[in-house]
Structure formats: structure tokens, C-alpha cells
KOLSEDO-592060 format. One line per 3 residues: number of its first residue (from 1); their letters; for each residue x, y, z of C-alpha. Coordinates in nm, 4 decimals, m for minus. Each point is the difference from the previous one (the first is absolute). Layout:
NUM = A = X:Y:Z  ...
***
This chain:
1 = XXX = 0.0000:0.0000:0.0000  0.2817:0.2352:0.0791  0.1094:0.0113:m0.3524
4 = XXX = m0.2878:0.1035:m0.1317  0.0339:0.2927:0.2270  0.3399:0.0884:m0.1837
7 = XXX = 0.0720:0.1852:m0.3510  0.1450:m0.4086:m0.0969  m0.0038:m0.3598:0.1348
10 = XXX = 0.4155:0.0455:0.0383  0.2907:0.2811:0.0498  0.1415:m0.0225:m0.3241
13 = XXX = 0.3555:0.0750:0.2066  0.2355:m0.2456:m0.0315  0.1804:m0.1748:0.3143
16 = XXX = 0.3801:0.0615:m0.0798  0.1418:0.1162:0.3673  0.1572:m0.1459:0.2635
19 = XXX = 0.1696:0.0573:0.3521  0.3103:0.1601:m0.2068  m0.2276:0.2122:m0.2110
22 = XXX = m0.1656:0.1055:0.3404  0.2919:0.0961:0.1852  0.1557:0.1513:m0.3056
25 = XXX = m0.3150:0.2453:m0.0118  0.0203:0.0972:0.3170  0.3334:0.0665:0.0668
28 = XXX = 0.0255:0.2245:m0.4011  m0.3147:0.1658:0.1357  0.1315:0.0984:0.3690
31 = XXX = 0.3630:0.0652:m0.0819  m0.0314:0.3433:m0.2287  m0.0532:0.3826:0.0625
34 = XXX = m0.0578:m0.0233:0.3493  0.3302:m0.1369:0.0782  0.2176:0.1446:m0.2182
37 = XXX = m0.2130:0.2831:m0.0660  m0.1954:0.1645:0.2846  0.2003:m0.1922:0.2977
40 = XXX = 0.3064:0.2157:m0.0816  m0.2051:0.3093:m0.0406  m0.1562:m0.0617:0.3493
43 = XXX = 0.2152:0.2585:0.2181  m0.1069:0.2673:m0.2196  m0.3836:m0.0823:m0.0211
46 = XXX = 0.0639:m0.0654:0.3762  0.2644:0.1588:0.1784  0.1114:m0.2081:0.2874
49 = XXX = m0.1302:m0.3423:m0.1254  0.1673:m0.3218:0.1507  m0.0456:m0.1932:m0.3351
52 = XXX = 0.1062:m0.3167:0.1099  m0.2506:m0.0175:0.2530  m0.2697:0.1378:m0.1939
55 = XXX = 0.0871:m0.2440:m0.3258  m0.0089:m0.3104:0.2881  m0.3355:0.1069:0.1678
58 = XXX = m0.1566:0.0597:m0.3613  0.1308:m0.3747:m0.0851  m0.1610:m0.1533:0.3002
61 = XXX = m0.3545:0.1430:m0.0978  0.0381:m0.0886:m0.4019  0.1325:m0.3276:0.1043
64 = XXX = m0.3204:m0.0728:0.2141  m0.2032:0.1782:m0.2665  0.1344:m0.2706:m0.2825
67 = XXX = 0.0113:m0.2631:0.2429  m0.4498:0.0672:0.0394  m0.0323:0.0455:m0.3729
70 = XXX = 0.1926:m0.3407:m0.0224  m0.2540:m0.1656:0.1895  m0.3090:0.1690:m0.2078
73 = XXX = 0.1967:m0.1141:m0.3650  0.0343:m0.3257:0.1030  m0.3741:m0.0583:0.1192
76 = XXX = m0.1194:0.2013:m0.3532  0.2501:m0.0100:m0.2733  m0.1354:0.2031:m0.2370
79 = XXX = 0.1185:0.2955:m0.1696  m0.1027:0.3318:0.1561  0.1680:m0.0157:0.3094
82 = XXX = m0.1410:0.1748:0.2725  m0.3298:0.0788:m0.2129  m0.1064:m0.3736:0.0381
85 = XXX = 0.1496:m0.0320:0.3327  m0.1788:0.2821:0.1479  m0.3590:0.0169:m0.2419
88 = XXX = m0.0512:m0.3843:0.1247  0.1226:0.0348:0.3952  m0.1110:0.3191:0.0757
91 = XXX = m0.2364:0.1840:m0.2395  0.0058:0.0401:m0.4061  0.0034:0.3916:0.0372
94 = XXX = 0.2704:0.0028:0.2070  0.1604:m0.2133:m0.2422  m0.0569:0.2082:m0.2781
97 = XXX = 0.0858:0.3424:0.2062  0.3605:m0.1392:0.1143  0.0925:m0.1293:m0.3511
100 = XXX = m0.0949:0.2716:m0.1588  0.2989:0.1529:0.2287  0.2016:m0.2502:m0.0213
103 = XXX = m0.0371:0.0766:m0.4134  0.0249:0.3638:m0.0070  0.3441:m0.0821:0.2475
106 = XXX = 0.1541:m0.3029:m0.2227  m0.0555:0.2045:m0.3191  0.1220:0.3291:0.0994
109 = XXX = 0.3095:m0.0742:0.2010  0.0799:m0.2052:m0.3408  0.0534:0.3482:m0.1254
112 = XXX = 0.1760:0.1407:0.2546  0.2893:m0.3846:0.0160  0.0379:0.0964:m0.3949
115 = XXX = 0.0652:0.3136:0.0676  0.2669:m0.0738:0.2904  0.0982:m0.2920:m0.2543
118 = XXX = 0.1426:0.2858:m0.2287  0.1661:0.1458:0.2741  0.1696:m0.3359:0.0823
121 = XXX = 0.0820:m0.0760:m0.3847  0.1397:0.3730:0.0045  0.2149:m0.0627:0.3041
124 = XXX = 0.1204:m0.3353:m0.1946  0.0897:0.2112:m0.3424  0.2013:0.2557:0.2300
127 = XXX = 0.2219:m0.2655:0.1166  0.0852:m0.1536:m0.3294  0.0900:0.3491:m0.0740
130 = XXX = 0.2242:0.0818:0.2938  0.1272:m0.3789:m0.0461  0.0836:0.0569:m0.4069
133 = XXX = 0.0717:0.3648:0.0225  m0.2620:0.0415:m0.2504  m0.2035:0.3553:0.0517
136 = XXX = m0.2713:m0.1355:m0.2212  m0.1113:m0.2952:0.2644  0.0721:0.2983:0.2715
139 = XXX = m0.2555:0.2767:m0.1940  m0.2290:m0.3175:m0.0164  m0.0210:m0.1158:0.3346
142 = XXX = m0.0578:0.3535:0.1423  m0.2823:0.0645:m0.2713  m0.1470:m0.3605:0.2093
145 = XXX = 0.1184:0.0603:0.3273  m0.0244:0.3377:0.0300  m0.3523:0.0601:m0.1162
148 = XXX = 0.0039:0.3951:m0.0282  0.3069:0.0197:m0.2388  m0.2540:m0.1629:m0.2180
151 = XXX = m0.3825:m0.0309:0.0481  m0.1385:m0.1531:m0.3481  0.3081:m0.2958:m0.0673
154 = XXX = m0.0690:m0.0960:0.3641  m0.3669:m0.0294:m0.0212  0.0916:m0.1509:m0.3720
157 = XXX = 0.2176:m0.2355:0.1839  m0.2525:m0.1057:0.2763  m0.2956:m0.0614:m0.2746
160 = XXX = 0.2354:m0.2521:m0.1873  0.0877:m0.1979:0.3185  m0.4037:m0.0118:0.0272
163 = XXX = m0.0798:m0.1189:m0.3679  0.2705:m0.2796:0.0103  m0.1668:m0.1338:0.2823
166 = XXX = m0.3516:0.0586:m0.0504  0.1804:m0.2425:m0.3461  0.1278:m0.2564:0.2541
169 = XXX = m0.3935:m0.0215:0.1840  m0.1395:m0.0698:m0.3074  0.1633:m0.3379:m0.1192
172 = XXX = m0.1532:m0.2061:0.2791  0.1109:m0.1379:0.3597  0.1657:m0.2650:m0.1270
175 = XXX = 0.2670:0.2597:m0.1562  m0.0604:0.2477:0.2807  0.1359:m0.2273:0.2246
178 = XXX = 0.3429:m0.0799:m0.1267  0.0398:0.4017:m0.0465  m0.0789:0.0620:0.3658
181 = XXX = 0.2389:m0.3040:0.1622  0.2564:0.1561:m0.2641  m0.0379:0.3431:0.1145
184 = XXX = m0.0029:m0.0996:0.3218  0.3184:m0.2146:0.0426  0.2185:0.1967:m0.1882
187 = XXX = m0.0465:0.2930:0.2256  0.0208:m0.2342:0.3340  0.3285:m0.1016:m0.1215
190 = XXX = 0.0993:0.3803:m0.0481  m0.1662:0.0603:0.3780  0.2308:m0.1940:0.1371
193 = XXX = 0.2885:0.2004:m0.1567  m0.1623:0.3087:0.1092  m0.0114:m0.1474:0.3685
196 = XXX = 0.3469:m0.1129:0.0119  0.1011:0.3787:m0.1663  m0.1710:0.1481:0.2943
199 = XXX = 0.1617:m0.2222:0.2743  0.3485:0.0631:m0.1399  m0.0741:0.3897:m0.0140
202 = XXX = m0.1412:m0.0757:0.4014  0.3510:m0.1688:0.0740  0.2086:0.2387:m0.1919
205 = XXX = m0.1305:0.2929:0.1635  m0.1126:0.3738:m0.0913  0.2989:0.1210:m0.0777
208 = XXX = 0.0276:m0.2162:m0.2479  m0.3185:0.0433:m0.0933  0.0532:0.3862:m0.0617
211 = XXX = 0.2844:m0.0413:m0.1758  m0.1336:m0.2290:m0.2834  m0.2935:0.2459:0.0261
214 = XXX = 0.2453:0.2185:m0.1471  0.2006:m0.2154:m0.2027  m0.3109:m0.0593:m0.1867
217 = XXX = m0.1824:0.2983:m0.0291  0.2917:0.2483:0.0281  0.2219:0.1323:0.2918
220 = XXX = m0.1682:0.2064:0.2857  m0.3534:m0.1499:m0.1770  m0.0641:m0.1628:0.3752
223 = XXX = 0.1037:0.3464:0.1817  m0.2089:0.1442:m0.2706  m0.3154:m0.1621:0.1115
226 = XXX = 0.0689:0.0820:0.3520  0.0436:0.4160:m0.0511  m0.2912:0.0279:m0.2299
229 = XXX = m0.2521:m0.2127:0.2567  0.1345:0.2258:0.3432  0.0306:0.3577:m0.2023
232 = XXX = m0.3736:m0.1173:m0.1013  m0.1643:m0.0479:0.3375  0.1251:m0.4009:0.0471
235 = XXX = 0.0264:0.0493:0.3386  m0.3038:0.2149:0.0838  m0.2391:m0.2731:m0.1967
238 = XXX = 0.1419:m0.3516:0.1770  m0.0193:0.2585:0.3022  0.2672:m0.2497:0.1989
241 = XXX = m0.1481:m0.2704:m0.1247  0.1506:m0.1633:m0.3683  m0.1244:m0.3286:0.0577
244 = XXX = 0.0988:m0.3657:0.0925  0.3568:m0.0892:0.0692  m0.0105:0.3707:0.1943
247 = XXX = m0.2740:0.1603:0.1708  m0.3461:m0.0640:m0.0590  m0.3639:0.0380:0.0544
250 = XXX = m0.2918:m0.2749:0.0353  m0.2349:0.2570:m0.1243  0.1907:0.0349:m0.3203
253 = XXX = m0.0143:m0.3644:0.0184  m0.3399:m0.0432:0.0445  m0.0699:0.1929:m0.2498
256 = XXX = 0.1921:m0.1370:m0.2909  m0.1778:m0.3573:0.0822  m0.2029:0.1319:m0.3234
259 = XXX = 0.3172:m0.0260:m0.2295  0.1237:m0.3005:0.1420  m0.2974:m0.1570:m0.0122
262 = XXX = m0.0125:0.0698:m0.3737  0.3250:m0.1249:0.0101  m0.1365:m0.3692:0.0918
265 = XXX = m0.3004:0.0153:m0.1601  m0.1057:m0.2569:m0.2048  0.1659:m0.3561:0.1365
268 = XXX = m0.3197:m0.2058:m0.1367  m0.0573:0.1584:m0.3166  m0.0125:m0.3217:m0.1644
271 = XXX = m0.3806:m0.0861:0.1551  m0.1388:0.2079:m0.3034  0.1235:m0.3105:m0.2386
274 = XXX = m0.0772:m0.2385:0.2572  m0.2339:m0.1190:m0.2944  0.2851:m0.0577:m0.2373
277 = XXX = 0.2189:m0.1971:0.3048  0.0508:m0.3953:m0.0120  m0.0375:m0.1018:0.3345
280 = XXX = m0.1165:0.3022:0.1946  0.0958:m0.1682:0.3735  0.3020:m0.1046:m0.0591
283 = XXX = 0.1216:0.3069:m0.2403  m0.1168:0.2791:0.2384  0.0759:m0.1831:0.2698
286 = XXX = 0.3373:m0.0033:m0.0730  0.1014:0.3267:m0.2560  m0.1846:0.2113:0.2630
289 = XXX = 0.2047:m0.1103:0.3273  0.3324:0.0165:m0.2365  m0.0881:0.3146:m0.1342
292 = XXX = m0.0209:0.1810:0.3500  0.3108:m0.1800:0.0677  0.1820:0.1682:m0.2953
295 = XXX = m0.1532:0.3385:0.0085  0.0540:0.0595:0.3593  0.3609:m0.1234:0.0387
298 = XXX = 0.0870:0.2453:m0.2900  m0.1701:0.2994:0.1178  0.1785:m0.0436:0.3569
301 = XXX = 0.3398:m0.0616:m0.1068  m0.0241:0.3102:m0.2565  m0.1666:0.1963:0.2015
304 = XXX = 0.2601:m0.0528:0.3297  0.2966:m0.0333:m0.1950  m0.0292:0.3137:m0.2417
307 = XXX = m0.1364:0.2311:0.2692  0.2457:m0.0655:0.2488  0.3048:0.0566:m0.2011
310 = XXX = m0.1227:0.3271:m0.1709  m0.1405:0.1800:0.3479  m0.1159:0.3271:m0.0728
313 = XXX = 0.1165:0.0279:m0.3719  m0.3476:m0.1466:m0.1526  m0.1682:0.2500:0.1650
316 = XXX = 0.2185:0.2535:m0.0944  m0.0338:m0.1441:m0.3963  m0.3530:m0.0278:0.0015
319 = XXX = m0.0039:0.3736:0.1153  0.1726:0.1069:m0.2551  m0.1487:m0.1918:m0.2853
322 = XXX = m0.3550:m0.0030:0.1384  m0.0029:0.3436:0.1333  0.0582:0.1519:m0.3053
325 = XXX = 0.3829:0.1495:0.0824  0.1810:m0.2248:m0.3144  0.0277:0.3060:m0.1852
328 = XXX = 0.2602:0.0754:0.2926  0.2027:m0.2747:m0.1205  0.3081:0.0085:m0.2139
331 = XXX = 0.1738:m0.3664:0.0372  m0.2995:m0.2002:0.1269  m0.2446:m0.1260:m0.3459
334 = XXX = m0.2889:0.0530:0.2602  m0.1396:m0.3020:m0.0973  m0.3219:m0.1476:0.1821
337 = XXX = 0.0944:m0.1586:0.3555  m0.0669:m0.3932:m0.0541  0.1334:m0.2970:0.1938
340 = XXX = 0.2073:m0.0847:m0.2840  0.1800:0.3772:m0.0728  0.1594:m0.0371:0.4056
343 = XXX = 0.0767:m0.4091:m0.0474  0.1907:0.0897:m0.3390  0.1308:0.3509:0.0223
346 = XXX = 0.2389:m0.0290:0.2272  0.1407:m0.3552:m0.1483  m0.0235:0.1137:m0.4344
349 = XXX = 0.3685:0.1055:m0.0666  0.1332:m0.2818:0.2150  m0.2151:m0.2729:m0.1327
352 = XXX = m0.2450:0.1309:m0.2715  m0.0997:m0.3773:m0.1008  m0.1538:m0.0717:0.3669
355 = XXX = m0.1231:0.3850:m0.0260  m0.1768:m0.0776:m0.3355  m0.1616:m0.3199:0.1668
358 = XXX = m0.1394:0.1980:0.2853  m0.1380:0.2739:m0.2425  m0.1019:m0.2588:m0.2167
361 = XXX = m0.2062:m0.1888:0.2499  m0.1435:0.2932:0.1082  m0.1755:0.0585:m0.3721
364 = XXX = m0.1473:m0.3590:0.0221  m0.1557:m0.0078:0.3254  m0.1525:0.2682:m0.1329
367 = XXX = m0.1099:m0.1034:m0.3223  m0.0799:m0.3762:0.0890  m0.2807:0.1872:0.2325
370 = XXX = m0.1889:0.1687:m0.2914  m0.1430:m0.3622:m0.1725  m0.1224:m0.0851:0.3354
373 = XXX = m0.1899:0.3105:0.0887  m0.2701:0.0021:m0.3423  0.0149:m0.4058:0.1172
376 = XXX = m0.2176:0.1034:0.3002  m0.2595:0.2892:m0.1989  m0.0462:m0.2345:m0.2292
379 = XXX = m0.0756:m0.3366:0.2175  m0.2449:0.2468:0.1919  m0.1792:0.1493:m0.2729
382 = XXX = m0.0416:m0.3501:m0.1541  m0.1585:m0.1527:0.2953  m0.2316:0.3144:0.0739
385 = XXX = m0.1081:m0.0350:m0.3835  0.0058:m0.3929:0.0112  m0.2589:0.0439:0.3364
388 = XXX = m0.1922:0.2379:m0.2593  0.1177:0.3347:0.1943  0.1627:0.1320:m0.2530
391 = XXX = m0.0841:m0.0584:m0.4222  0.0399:m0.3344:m0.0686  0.2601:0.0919:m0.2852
394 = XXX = 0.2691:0.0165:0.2989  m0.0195:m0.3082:0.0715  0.1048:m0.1407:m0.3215
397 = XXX = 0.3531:m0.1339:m0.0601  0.1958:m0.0174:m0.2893  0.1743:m0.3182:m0.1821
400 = XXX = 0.2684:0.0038:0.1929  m0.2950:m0.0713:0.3502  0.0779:0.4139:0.1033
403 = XXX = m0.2528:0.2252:0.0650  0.0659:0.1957:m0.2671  m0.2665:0.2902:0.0211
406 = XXX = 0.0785:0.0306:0.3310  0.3370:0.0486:m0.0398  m0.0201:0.2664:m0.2906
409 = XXX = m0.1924:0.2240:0.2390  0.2335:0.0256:0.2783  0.2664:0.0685:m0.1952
412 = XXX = m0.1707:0.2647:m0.1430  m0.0657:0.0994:0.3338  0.3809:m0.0615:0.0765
415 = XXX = 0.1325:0.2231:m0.2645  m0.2109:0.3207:0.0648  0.1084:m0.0671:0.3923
418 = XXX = 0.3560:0.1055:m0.1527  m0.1139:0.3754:0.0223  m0.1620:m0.0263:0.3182
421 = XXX = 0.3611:m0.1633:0.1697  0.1879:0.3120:m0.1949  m0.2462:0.2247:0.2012
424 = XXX = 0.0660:m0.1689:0.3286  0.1459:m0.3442:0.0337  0.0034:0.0201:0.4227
427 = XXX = m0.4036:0.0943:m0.0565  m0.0722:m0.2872:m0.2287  0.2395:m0.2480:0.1544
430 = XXX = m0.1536:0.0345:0.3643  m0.3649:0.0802:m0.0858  m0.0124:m0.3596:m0.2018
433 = XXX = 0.1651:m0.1471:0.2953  m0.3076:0.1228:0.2020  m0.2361:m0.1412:m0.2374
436 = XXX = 0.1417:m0.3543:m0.0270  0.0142:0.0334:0.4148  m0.3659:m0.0427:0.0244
439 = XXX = 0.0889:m0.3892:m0.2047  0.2036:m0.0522:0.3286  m0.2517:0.1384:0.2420
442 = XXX = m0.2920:m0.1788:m0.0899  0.1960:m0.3237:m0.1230  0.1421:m0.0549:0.3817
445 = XXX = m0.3452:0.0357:0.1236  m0.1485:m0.2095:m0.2631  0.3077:m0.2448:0.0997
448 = XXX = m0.1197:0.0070:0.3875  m0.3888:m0.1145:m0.0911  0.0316:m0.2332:m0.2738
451 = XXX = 0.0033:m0.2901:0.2225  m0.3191:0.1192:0.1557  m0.1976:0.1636:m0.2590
454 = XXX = 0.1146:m0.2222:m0.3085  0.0897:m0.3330:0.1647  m0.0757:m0.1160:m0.3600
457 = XXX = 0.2655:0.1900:m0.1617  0.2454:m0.0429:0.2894  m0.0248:m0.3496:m0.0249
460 = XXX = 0.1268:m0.0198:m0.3343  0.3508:0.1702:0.1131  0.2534:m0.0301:0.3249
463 = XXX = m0.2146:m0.1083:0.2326  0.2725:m0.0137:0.2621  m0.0903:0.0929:0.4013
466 = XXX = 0.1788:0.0198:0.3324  m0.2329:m0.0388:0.3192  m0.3117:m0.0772:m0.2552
469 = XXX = 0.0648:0.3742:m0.0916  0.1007:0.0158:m0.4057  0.3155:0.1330:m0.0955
472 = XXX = m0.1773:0.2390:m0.2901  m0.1838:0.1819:0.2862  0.3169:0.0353:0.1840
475 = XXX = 0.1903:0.1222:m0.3129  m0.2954:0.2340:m0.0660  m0.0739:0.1809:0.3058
478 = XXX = 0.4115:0.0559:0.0288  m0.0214:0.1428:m0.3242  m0.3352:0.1887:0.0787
481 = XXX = 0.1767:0.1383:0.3222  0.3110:0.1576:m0.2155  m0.2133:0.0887:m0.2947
484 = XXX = m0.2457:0.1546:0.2023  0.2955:0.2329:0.1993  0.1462:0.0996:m0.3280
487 = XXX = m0.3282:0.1036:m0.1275  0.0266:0.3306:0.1637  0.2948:0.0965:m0.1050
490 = XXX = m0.0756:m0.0642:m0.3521  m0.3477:0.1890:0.0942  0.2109:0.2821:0.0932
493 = XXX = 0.2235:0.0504:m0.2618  m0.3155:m0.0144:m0.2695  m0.1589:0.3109:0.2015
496 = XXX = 0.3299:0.1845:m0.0170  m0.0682:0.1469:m0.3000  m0.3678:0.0684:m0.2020
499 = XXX = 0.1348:m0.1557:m0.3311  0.0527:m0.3573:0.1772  m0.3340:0.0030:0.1678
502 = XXX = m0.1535:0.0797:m0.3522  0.1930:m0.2414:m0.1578  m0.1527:m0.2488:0.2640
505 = XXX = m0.3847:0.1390:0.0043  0.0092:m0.0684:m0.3976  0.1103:m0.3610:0.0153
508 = XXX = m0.2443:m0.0744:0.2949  m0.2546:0.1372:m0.2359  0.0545:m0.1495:m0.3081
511 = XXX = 0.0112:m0.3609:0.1749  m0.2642:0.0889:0.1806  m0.2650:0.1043:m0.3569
514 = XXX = 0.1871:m0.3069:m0.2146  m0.1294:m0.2422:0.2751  m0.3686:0.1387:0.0237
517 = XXX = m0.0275:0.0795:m0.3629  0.1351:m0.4058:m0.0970  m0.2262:m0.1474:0.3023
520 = XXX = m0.2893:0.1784:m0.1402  0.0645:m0.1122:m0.3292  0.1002:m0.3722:0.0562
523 = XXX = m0.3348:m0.0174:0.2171  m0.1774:0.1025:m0.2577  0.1284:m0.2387:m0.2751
526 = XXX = m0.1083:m0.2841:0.2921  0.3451:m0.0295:0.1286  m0.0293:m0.1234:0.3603
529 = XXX = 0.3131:0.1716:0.1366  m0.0363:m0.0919:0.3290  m0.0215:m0.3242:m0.0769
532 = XXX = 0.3383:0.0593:m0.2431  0.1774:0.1438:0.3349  m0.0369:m0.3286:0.1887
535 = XXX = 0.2026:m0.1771:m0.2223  0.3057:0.0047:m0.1719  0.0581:0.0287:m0.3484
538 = XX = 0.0858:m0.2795:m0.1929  0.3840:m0.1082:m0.0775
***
């Protein structure tokens, strides 16, 4: 009877993944902008930030966060993610509203990781200049990595990265998945150069540090950096406080649990093509575990290791560069502060093959996140369309078993995003972080009361207890508890400023019409939806 309910008696998706696939999705997903990116860029957006702290407590309430959606995949693999999860645990609407968030997040921030992609690509062409001596590679990479010197190649730049792999989404999962464990083991291998660069730096010291700072960029470019960011106010902004290895303050902290939480975010990403996964149990029960693993031991030993031999100095860069003072600079490029710019600068004219590794790694974690991204629009707007909620025409796949209209649309999407990220990449970066939050907000509670209010459901997955009290409820109200504490601070920084809270009024809206408008018309065509919404859709 359910079937009849559906657009089709089957998926059409083809099951191609497994527990490799999974992990390698999560890990490409996690490990991206918010680490290299906006982690570095922390004591400026918060002056006094203890980021090792704040990237450890953001991993413990991901972690729990993937850990619940784990439990919810495995007891309805389907693709849609938290839609399904949530529209059969909890309520359909509530369904519909948090995917519709979870969209508007996934597709936009796919704008914003191309963007930051060019960056990272532009950072990689400026060291095969400074490595070949050739000033073409050098006027290249700062066009890239310096986005000002040149506003329409880097936006040029970004939309190419973005129609090569809206290319690779297209051919199926079956291909997909070979480009994903590619792009992802390649730049794992390169990781672990990075971390060994940074320990060596760590043992070696800052004063070696600042002098292949300026063996690299140019003598007195470190001193440089220094003048420019204290005869510009340094001191009066950090206000005695620069941050984690030296002074610092929990409020800062606190507060920057936003970015580092954007920093983790994503860890089960792979539940939106839990329909196209061969053995969903054993798969997620094993990529998702390894994945946390992976992410977290990275993030930690980056984090701890680069901050702690640099002190004060990536404050004092990200001052400079971020505050606007580069046109102060005379030896220093002024390129954008990334994880990857203070593992290879000071290391380039003493080793420039490990320096291109490190820059080169960089430009892959970056771009192996952008296939993944459109992955989990797509998989959402094909299950809302293949539970009638959206035209049917989305959920219709291609030769190759992909979506296909599905996909065309977010890219579209994608690609106009571009602008928006050139306008404000901070606004778009953290405001879809607070849309996808509500996926881990309602998901952890949905978690807690599937045992209870769906035994049916729950019985299909881990039905695991200790003291005759199950393990998913467990999971899920831990992950409730954290979700629910960072709510307000992600609350907060959406009513700091009129355009956010527009931004967010809008999308509440427009999920809010699409669901009456399609339950209106789906009742009318005889379409028992509440029926539909106690069942899952076929495989």
C-alpha cells in the first residue's frame, strides 16, 4: 500500500556505497573552510578565543549530533536525511521546515567552499611561482588568493570549479564514488605531511619560524607584519588578550562555538544517500565512527600544534589582512590567512616540495567538499518531490540512476550564491550554518523518542540498551542537551544584525507556503498524506 502512496513502486537510485564511501564523505565534507579557513581567522572575528578549546567542545557536540543521526539512517535508509528522519518521528511539517534549512544551508555554503576553493588554488599557483621564480604563476595566484587584485577572474575561477563538479554529479554514484575516495585519499596522504610540517616548525621553534617567514616572503616581512598590526591598534583590539597559547577569554570562547561548530559540521552527511548504500548497518556503522575518528584527531593536532608555535603572530596577520591595513605592506603579498599560508610559509625556500604538498592539500580539501555539498540539495529535494512535496519532475533520475533535475537546480542555485559569498562570505558562511542547525536540533530530539513513539521504525535499526534503557535515547537526549545549549548562541548571532534575521524569516516562509500549498494539492488529487508519512518510501 505504501507504494502506491509514492510518485513510483522503487527509488530509481542505485546502491553503489559502502563503509569507505561513508567515511570518505564525511571526513571531505568536515575537513574544508572551517579548518583551514575560518579556524585561523578566529582571533580576529573573536579576539581572545582559546581555539583549541573551542574546536574540542564544538567536536564533542557534532560527534554526538552524527552519532543520533547514525542511529535514525540506520532504522530508515532512505535518501533525504533528516527530512525522513524527522517528517516520520516527529511531524511531516517539521520535516519539511528543517530541510528546507538544511537546503538553503548545503546549497549556499557550496558557494561560499568554491569561492574559498579559489583562494586555496590561488595560494597553490603563488607557490609554484615563488618555487620556479616564475612572476606569471605569482600574478596568478594573487589574482586567486587575493580576491581584490582581481574581482571577475576570481569569481570566473570559482564558477569553473562549480561546473566541473556539478559534471562529476551527473554521471551517476557509481562514478561519484571513486571521485570522492580519490579526492579524499590523496589529500589525507598530503594531511599527514602538513601535520608532520607543523610538528617540526613546533620543535624547531619561533625563531626559526620567523626567519623562514622571511626567507620566504622577503627579509623584515615577519617584523613587517608585527609594525603594521601595533601602529594599527593590535594591541587596543586583543585588549591583553591575543588568544590561546597567551591570554585568553571564555567569553571570546563561547562565542566562537558558532565557527567551530561550522567547522565540524557535517560528520554524517552520507544519511542523504543512505538510499544508494549497500548495507546501511554495517556501512554507517562503521564510516561514521571512523570518520569522527579522523576528523577530530586532525583538527586537534593542527589546531594545538600551529597555534602554539606562532603565539600572537596569527592574530597579528589576520589583523592586518582582515582589517583592511595590507595596503601598509611592502614585503608581505598580504595574502588571505589560511592554515596552510602559516604551515608552508615559513618552510618554502628550505623545502618548497613539502611546501607545495601542504599548499597543495590545502586546494583539495577544499575542492573534494564541493561534489558533496549539491549531493545533499539534491538527495533532499528528490525525496520531498518523490513524497509528492515538491513537482514530481525532481524526483526523476537520469541514466546514469542521478537525480538529474534535481541536481541542475541547485547548481543553478550554487552559481548565483557566487555573488552573494563576494558580498559577504562570514554572512553566508554562518547564516547557512544556522539553518542546517535546526537538522541537528530536531534530529537529537527525534533520536531521544524514536524508541517510544516509532517502536516500529526503531526496531528496524540498533536496537541496543543498557539497564532496558536504549542506547538511541541516550545518544539523543546527549545530543539534544548540547544542541539545545548551542541553540542560543546561534539565536544570537542571527539577531545581531536585521539582514540575517530577514534572511531567516524568508526561508521559514517559503517552507512554510510550499508545505501548505503541496498538502492542499496532494489532498485534493486523493493523496492520503498522512497515511504516506507513516511509512517509508520504498528502496
Amino acid at each position: 500500500m505504501s507504494e502506491e502512496l509514492y510518485v513510483r513502486r522503487a527509488s530509481g537510485l542505485i546502491k553503489e556505497i559502502g563503509p569507505f564511501t561513508v567515511m570518505s564523505i564525511g571526513v571531505s565534507y568536515v575537513i574544508c573552510d572551517g579548518f583551514y579557513y575560518f579556524m585561523v581567522q578566529a582571533p580576529y572575528q573573536f579576539p581572545g578565543v582559546n581555539i583549541l578549546l573551542s574546536m574540542g567542545i564544538a567536536g564533542i557536540m557534532l560527534s554526538l549530533v552524527a552519532l543520533a543521526e547514525l542511529f535514525l539512517t540506520v532504522a530508515m535508509p532512505r535518501a533525504g536525511g533528516e527530512y525522513i528522519h524527522i517528517s516520520r518521528v516527529i511531524h511531516p511539517v517539521l520535516g519539511y521546515f528543517t530541510s528546507w534549512q538544511v537546503w538553503q544551508g548545503n546549497t549556499f555554503i557550496t558557494a561560499v567552499v568554491a569561492c574559498t576553493t579559489t583562494a586555496f588554488f590561488g595560494q597553490l599557483f603563488h607557490v609554484i611561482g615563488m618555487i620556479t621564480g616564475s612572476n606569471w604563476w605569482i600574478s596568478l595566484g594573487k589574482s586567486l588568493a587575493v580576491p581584490l587584485s582581481n574581482p571577475t577572474f576570481y569569481i570566473g575561477f570559482a564558477i569553473l570549479v562549480l561546473i566541473i563538479c556539478w559534471i562529476l554529479l551527473l554521471v551517476g554514484i557509481r562514478a561519484y564514488k571513486w571521485w570522492i575516495n580519490i579526492l579524499f585519499i590523496i589529500p589525507l596522504i598530503g594531511g599527514i605531511v602538513t601535520l608532520a610540517t607543523d610538528a617540526y616548525l613546533c620543535y624547531a621553534g619561533v625563531d626559526a619560524i620567523q626567519r623562514g617567514w622571511d626567507a620566504t616572503f622577503g627579509a623584515g616581512a615577519w617584523n613587517e607584519i608585527v609594525t603594521v598590526a601595533n601602529k594599527n591598534g593590535w594591541a587596543e583590539y586583543v585588549a591583553g588578550a591575543p588568544g590561546w597559547p597567551g591570554a585568553w577569554s571564555m567569553d571570546a570562547t563561547m562565542a566562537s562555538l558558532v565557527s567551530s561548530g561550522y567547522a565540524w559540521w557535517g560528520i554524517g552527511m552520507a544519511n542523504y544517500v543512505a538510499g544508494e548504500v549497500k548495507e546501511p548497518s554495517k556501512a554507517f556503522g562503521i564510516g561514521i565512527p571512523s570518520a569522527i575518528a579522523i576528523i577530530g584527531a586532525y583538527y586537534l593536532i593542527g589546531a594545538a600544534l600551529l597555534f602554539q608555535v606562532y603565539g600572537s603572530f596569527i592574530s597579528m596577520y589576520d589583523y592586518v589582512v582582515l582589517g583592511g591595513y595590507t595596503d601598509q605592506l611592502a614585503i608581505n603579498p598580504g595574502l588571505t590567512p589560511t592554515f596552510s599560508l602559516f604551515t608552508y610559509g615559513p618552510i618554502l625556500s628550505s623545502n618548497p616540495i613539502v611546501g607545495l604538498i601542504v599548499a597543495f592539500t590545502a586546494a583539495l580539501w577544499m575542492f573534494n567538499d564541493i561534489p558533496i555539498f549539491p549531493l545533499v540539495s539534491s538527495r533532499i529535494m528528490f525525496a520531498m518531490a518523490f513524497d509528492r512535496m515538491l513537482p514530481e519532475k525532481f524526483a526523476s533520475v537520469n541514466r546514469f540512476g542521478s537525480p538529474s533535475w534535481s541536481i541542475n537546480i541547485c547548481m543553478i542555485v550554487i552559481i548565483l550564491g557566487v555573488f552573494l559569498t563576494w558580498w559577504n562570505p562570514w554572512f553566508l558562511g554562518m547564516i547557512c550554518f544556522a539553518g542546517v542547525f535546526w537538522r541537528y536540533f530536531w534530529s537529537s530530539w527525534a533520536c531521544a523518542i524514536m524508541p517510544y513513539s516509532r517502536p516500529d521504525l526503531f526496531e528496524r535499526g540498533y536496537t541496543w540498551k543498557i539497564a532496558g534503557f536504549p542506547v538511541a535515547s541516550i545518544i539523543g537526549l546527549a545530543s539534544a542537551f548540547f544542541t539545545a545549549w548551542l541553540m542560543f548562541p546561534v539565536m544570537m548571532w542571527i539577531v545581531s544584525d536585521w539582514s540575517y534575521i530577514w534572511w531567516n524569516v524568508f526561508w521559514w516562509m517559503f517552507s512554510l507556503m510550499l508545505f501548505i500549498a503541496f498538502y492542499a494539492y496532494n489532498e485534493k488529487r486523493g493523496i492520503k498524506l498522512s497515511e504516506l508519512y507513516q511509512t517509508i518510501p520504498p528502496a
